[in-house]
C-alpha positions in Angstrom: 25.1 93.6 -17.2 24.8 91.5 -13.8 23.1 88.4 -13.6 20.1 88.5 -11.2 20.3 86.3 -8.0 19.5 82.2 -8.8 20.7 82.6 -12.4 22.9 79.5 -12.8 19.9 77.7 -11.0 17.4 79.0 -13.5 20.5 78.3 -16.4 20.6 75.1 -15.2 16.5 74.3 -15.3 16.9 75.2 -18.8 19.5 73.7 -19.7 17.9 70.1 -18.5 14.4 71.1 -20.0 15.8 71.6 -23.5 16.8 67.8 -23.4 13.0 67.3 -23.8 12.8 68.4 -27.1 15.3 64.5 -27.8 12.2 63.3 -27.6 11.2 64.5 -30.7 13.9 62.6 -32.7 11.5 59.5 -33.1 9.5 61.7 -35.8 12.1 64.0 -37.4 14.1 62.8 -40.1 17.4 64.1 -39.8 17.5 67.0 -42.0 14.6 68.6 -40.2 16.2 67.9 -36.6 19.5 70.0 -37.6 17.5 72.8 -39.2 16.0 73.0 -35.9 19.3 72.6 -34.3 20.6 75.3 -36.3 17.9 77.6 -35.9 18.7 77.5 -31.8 22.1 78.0 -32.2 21.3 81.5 -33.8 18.5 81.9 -31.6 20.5 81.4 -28.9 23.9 83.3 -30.7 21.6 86.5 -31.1 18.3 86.6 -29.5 18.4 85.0 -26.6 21.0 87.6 -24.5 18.1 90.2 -25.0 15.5 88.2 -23.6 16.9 86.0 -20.5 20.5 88.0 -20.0 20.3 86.8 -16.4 21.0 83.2 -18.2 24.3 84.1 -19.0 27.4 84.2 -16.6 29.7 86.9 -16.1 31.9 87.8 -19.4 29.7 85.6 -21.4 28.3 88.4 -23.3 30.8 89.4 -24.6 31.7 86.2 -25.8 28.6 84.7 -26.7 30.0 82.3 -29.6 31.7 80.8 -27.1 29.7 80.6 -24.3 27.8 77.2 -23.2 24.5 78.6 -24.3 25.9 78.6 -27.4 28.0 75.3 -27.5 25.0 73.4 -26.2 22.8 73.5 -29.1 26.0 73.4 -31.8 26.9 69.9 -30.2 23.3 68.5 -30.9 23.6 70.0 -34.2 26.8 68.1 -34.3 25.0 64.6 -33.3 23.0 65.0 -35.6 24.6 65.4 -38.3 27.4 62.7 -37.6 24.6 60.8 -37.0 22.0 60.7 -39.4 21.0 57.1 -39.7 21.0 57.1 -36.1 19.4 59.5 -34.4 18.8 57.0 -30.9 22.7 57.6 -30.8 22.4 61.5 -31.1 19.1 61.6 -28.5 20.7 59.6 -26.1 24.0 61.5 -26.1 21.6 65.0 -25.9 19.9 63.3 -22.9 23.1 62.6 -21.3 24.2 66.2 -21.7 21.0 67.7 -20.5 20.0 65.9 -17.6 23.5 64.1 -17.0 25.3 67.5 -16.9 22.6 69.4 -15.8 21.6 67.3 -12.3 25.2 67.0 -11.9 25.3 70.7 -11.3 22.4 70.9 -9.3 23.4 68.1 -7.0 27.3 69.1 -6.6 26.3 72.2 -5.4 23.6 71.6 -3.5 25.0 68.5 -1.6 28.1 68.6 0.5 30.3 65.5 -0.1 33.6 64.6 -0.6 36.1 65.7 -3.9 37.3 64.1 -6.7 40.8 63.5 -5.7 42.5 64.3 -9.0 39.9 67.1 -9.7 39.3 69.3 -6.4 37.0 71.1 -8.4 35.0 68.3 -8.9 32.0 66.7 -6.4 31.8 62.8 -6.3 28.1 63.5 -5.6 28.1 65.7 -9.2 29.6 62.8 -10.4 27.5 60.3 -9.1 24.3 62.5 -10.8 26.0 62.9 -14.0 26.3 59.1 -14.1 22.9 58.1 -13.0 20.6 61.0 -14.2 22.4 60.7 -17.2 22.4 56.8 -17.6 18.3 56.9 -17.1 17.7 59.7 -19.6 19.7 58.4 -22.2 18.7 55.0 -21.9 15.0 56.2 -22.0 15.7 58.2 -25.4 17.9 55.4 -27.3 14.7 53.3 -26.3 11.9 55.9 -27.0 14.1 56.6 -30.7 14.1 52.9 -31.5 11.0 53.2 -34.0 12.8 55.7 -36.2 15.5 53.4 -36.8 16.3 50.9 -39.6 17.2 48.3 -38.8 15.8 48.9 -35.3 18.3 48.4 -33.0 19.2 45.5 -30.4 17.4 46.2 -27.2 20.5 45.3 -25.4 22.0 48.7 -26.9 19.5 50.9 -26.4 19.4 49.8 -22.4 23.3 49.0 -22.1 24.4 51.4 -24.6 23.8 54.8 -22.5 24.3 53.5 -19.1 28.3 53.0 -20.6 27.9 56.2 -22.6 27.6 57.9 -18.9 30.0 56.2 -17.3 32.4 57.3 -19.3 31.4 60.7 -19.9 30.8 61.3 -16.2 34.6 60.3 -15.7 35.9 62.5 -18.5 34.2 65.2 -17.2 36.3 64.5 -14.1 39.6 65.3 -15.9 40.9 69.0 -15.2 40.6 71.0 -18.1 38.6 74.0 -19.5 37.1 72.0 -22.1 33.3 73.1 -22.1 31.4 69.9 -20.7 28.7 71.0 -23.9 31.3 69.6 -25.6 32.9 66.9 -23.4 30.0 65.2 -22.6 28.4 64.7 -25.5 31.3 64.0 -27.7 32.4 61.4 -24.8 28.9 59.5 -24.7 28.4 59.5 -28.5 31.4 58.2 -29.2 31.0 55.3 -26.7 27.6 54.6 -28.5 29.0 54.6 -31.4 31.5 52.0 -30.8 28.9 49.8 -28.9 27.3 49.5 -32.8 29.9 47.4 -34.1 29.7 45.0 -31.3 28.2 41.5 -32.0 25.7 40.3 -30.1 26.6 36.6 -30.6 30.3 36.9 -30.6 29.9 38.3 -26.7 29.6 34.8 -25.4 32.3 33.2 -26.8 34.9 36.3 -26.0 33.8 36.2 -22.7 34.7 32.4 -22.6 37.9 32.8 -24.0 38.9 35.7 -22.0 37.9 33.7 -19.1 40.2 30.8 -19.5 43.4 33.2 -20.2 42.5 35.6 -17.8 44.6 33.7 -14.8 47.8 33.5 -16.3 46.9 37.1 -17.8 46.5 38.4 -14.2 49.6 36.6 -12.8 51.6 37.8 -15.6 50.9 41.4 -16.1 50.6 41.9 -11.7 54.3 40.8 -12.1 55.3 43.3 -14.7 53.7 46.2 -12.8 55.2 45.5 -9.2 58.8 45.0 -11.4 57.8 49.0 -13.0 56.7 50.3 -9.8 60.1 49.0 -8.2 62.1 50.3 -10.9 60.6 53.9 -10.8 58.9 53.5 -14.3 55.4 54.0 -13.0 53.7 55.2 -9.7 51.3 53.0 -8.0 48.0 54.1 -9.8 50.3 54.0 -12.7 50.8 50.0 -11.6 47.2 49.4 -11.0 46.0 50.6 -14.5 48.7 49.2 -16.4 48.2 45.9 -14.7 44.4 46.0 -15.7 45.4 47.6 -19.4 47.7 44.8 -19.8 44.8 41.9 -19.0 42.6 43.9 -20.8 44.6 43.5 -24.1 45.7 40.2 -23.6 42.8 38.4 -23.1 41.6 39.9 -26.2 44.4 40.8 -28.5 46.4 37.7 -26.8 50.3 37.5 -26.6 50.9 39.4 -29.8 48.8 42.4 -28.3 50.8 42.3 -25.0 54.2 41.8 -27.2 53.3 45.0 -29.2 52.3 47.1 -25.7 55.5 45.8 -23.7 57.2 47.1 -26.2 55.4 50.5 -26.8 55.8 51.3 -23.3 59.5 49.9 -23.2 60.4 52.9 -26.2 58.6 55.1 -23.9 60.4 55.0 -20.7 63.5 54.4 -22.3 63.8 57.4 -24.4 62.1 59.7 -21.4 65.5 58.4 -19.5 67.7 60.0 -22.6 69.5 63.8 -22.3 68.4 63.8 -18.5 71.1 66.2 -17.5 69.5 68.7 -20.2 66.2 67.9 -19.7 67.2 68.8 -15.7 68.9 71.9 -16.9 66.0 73.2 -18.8 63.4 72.2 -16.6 61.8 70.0 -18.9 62.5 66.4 -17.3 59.3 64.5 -17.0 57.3 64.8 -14.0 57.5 62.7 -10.9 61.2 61.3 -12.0 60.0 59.9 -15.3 57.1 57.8 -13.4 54.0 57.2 -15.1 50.8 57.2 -13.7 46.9 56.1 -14.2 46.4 58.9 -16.5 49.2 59.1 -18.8 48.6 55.2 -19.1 44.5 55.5 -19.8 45.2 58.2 -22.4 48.2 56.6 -24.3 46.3 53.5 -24.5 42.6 54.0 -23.9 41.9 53.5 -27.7 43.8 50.6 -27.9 42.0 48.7 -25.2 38.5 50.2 -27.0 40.1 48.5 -30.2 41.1 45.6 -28.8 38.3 45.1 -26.8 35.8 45.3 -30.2 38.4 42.9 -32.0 36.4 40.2 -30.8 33.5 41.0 -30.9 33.1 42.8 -34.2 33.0 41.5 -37.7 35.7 43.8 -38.8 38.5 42.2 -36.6 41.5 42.8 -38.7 40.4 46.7 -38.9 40.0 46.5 -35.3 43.4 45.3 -34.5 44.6 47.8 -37.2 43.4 50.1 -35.1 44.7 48.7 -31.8 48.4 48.5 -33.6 48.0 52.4 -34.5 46.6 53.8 -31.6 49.8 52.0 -29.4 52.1 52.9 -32.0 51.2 56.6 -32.4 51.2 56.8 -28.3 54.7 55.5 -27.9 56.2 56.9 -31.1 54.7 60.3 -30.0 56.8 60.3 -26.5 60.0 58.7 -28.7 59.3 61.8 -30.8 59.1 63.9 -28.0 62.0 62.8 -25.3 64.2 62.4 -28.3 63.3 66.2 -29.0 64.0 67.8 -25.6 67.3 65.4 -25.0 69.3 66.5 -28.5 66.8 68.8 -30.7 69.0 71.6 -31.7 65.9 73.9 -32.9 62.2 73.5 -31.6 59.9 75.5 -34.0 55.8 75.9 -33.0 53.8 74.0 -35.3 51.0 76.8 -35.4 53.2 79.7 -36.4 56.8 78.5 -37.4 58.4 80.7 -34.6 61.2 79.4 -33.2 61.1 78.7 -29.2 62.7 76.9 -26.4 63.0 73.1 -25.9 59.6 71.5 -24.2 56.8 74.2 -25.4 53.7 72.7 -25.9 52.9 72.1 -29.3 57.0 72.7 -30.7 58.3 70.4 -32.8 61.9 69.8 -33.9 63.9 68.2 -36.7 66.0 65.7 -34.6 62.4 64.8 -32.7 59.8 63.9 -35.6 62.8 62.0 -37.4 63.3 59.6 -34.0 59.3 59.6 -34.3 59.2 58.5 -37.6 61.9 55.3 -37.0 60.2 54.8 -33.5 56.9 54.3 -35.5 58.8 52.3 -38.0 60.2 49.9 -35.3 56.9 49.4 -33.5 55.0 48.8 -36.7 57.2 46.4 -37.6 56.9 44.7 -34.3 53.5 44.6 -34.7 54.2 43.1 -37.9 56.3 40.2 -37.1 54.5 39.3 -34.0 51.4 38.8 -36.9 48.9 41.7 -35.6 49.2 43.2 -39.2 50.4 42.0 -42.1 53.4 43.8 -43.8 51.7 45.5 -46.4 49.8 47.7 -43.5 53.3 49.3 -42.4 52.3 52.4 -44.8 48.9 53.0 -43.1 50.1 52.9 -39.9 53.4 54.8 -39.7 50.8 57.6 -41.7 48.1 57.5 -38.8 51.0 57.6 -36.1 52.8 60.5 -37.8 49.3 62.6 -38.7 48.3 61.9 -35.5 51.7 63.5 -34.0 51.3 66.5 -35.9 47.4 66.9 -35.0 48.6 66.8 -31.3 51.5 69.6 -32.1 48.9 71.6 -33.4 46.4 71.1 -30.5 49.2 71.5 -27.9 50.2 74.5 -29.6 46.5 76.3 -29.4 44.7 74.5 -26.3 47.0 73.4 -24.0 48.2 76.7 -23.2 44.7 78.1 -21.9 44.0 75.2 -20.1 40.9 74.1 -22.9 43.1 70.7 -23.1 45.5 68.9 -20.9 48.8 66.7 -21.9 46.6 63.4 -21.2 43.8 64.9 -23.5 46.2 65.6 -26.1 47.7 61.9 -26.2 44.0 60.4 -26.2 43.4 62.6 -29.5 46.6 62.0 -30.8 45.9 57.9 -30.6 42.4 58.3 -31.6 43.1 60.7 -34.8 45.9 58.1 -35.7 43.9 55.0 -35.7 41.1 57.3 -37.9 43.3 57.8 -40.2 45.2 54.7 -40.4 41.7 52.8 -40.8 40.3 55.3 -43.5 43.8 54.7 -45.5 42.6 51.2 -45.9 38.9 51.5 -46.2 39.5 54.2 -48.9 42.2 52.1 -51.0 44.5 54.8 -50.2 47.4 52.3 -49.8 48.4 51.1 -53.4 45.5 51.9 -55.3 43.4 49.4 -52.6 42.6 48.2 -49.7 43.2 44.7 -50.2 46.9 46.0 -51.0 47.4 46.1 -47.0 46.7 42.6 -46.9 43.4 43.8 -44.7 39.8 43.6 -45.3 37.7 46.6 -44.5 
């Protein structure tokens, strides 16, 4: 079947009109929102194509589970049931998706401007929509689902909360991959939310002052350190620019012992990327750019971290925070340790999805000689963390676990997404850091770690 002229304009009115039914989350308790969530993902999975086919794009049909028609109303079903206490969280996220997304659509194809310079594909004007059309609906909806809230939340969240949530999902919906934005977006913007719930109002003040008075020698210290990488070919110059503000970032909150621990994590990096070379060459499978890393690589190795870090002071749960913030960095630099130490002397690379044995730098493989120097690297790093007092010792278990689960969740990904072009290598080391620090956190917080938590030396 063709679609009729106008169809992705008329997909697109619908898709921004269902956001209206987010409003309804002030009434609903949650158990009656997903039944109606679930009830339009099969309306949508098996009725909808005979009624509006001209909705659908070109192979969609044949498809359909996969198709954004479809996706859209899973992911609210998704909110929704991840958040069931807070349903401002879910209806702001929806918003951002509908309206966001949709207008960013409508206005990066129907205004000529310039391109995203790392996504071609990409409008800055789409951008620009996503971020604005998405920061007022979602802000209107966290505030509108404020009643059906206990305890109702800050006003501060509600008005702040989405205007971040969009930010950030406008920018990940930037990064070039075949990831559905059904999914992007709304997982990006929820999860943002979601961390803005832990912050503390009344700690806020007194971070800010402290990050203030360390944020000169911060600056002058961390400026030095990037010129001295870009010189010596370790990073390129947006590589330089966002490690510099990653590194004052972490240590105006984490302080020295944070910027010990990510010196070092991106010292293991490069290091091992510089080991084997001559096979690497030989094979093809040398890093990119000479081994220089840049803005991306940088963000998604330690974007949790600075989220961690970042809620470390403003949270009552600091020592889980900076448990976090120790796992995400270790899991991100173990992971490359793992992997340079594979393709420089790994003798046979297996994929982690089926067991078959193939060549040196696949995404996804995994070999002996690699997860072992993964392993120690996450041993060493830990134990960095440890001695510079981040952690205390008893938390070495937790996070060498996160790190290496977190490895093996990114094999597995790499092995079944990366290929198709649903996920990219940055995308992969953001879930790999954010999966570790899950799990490293739940370890504790479930006692898993000598019969209890308070065995880590940690309080959840």
């Amino acid at each position: 079947m063709v679609a009729r002229p106008h169809a992705e304009r008329d997909r697109k009115v619908v898709h921004i009109a269902m956001g209206g039914f987010a409003l309804a989350l002030r009434w609903f308790t949650w158990w009656e929102a997903a039944l109606l969530a679930s009830a339009a993902v099969l309306f949508n999975l098996f009725v909808l194509h005979r009624l509006a086919v001209h909705l659908y794009r070109p192979g969609e049909l044949t498809g359909s589970a996969r198709s954004g028609i479809v996706l859209y109303p899973m992911s609210v079903l998704v909110l929704v049931l991840l958040f069931p206490t807070r349903l401002d969280i879910a209806g702001a996220a929806w918003a951002i998706l509908a309206v966001g997304d949709g207008m960013a659509t409508v206005v990066g194809t129907g205004i000529r401007s310039g391109r995203i310079p790392w996504n071609r594909e990409k409008s800055i004007a789409g951008t620009l929509a996503l971020f604005m059309s998405g920061a007022l609906a979602g802000t209107f909806v966290a505030w509108w689902c404020r009643p059906n809230v206990t305890p109702t939340p800050e006003l501060w969240f509600s008005i702040a909360g989405p205007i971040v949530a969009a930010l950030v999902a406008a920018l990940v919906e930037t990064i070039p991959s075949r990831l559905d934005d059904n999914i992007s977006v709304p997982a990006s913007a929820a999860g943002v939310l979601w961390a803005l719930t832990l912050v503390r109002s009344d700690l806020v003040g007194p971070a800010l002052a402290a990050a203030v008075e360390a944020l000169a020698l911060a600056t002058a210290v961390n400026v030095a350190v990037a010129w001295a990488g870009f010189k010596a070919g370790t990073v390129n110059l947006s590589g330089a620019v966002a490690g510099t503000v990653i590194g004052i970032l972490i240590a105006v909150t984490s302080g020295w012992a944070g910027w010990v621990l990510l010196m070092a994590t991106f010292l293991a990096a490069s290091i091992t990327s510089r080991l084997g070379l001559r096979r690497k060459t030989l094979l093809g499978i040398n890093e990119e750019r000479g081994g220089r890393r840049g803005a991306g690589n940088a963000i998604a190795n330690t974007g949790v971290a600075v989220v961690a870090s970042l809620l470390s002071v403003v949270t009552d749960s600091q020592d889980l925070a900076l448990l976090a913030f120790v796992t995400a960095l270790v899991a991100g630099g173990s992971d490359t340790v793992a992997s340079e130490i594979g393709k420089a002397w790994g003798k046979a690379t297996y994929l982690v999805s089926t067991l078959r044995r193939v060549p040196p730098g696949t995404s996804g493989a995994m070999s002996l000689e690699g997860t072992a120097g993964g392993i120690v690297g996450a041993c060493a790093l830990a134990g960095i963390a440890i001695a510079v007092g981040l952690i205390p010792g008893g938390a070495l278990f937790p996070v060498v676990l996160g790190a290496t689960f977190g490895s093996l969740a990114e094999s597995l990904l790499g092995a079944t997404l990366e290929a198709p072009g649903i996920l990219n290598n940055d995308m992969l080391n953001f879930l790999n850091t954010a999966i570790a620090a899950a799990v490293a956190v739940l370890v504790v917080i479930f006692g898993v770690t000598l019969g209890a938590s308070s065995a880590a030396g940690l309080t959840p």
